[in-house]
VMD Tcl script that draws the C-alpha trace (Angstrom):
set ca {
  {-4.65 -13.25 -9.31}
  {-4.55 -10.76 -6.60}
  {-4.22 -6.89 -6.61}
  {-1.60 -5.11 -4.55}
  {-2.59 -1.85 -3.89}
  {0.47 1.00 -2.93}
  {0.57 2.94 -0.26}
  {2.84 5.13 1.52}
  {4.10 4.25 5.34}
  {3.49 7.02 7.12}
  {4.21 5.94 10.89}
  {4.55 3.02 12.95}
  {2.02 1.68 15.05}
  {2.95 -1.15 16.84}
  {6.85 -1.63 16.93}
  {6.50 -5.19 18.42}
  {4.28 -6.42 15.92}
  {5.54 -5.08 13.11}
  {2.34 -2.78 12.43}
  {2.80 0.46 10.30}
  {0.50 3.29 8.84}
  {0.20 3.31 5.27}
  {-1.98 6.09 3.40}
  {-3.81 4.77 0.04}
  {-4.17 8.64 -1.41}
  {-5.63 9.87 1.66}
  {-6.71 6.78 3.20}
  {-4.91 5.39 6.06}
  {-4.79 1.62 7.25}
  {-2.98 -0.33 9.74}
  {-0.83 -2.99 7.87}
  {1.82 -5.93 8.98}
  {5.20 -5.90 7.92}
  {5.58 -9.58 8.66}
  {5.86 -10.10 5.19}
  {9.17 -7.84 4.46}
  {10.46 -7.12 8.08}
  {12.18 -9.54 10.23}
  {12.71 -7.52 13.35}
  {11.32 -4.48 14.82}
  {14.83 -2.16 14.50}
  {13.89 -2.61 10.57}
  {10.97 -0.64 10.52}
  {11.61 3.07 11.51}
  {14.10 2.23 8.06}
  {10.51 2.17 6.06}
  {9.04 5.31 7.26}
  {8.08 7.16 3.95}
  {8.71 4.10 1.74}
  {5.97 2.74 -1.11}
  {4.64 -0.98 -0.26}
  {2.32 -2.88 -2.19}
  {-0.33 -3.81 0.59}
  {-3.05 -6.97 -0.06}
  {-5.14 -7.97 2.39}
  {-3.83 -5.90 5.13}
  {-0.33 -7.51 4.62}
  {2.83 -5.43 2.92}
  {4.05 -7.81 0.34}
  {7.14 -5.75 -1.29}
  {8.62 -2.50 -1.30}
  {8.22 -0.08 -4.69}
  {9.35 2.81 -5.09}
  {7.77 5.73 -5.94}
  {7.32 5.89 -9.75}
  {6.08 2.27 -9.90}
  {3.63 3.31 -6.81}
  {2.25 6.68 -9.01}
  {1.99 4.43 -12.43}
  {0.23 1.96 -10.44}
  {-2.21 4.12 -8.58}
  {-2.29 5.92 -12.62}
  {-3.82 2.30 -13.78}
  {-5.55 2.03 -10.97}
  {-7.33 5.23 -11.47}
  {-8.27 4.03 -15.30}
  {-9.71 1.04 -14.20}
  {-12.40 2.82 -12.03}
  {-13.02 5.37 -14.34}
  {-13.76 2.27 -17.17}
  {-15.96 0.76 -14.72}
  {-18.15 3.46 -13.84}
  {-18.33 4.51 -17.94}
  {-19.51 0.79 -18.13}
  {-22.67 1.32 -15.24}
  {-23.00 4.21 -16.66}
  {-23.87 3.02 -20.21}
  {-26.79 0.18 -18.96}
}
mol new
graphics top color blue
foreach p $ca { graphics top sphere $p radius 0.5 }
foreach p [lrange $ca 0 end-1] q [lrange $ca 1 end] { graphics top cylinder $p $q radius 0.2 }
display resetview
């Protein structure tokens, strides 16, 4: 199984390679579009769009309920993990 983790573009980096900014609630990372964008003209399309990012690699676009319930879950799952460190 593997996580996808969304995040918000937030600027492009490197046109030619297909490289975007994405912020993970306040986090920013540099992430390929290979994975959803074909051509460099695509991408100023994506600016302010939800992706689900693994591995430094945009797998699909969200939008932006799916993106908050997803961070929501998210946000459970830490807060069950440190309860469970926090009980041995």
């Amino acid at each position: 199984m593997c996580l996808g983790i969304p995040g918000k573009i937030t600027s492009i980096e490197d046109q030619e390679k297909l490289i975007v900014k994405v912020d993970f609630n306040g986090v920013q990372r540099n992430i390929n579009m290979n994975c959803i964008v074909k051509s460099s003209g695509e991408l100023k399309s994506m600016l302010n769009k939800w992706v689900l990012v693994h591995v430094g690699f945009a797998m699909s676009c969200i939008d932006e309920d799916e993106a908050k319930k997803t961070l929501e879950v998210l946000n459970e799952m830490e807060d069950l993990q440190s309860q469970m460190y926090n009980l041995h």
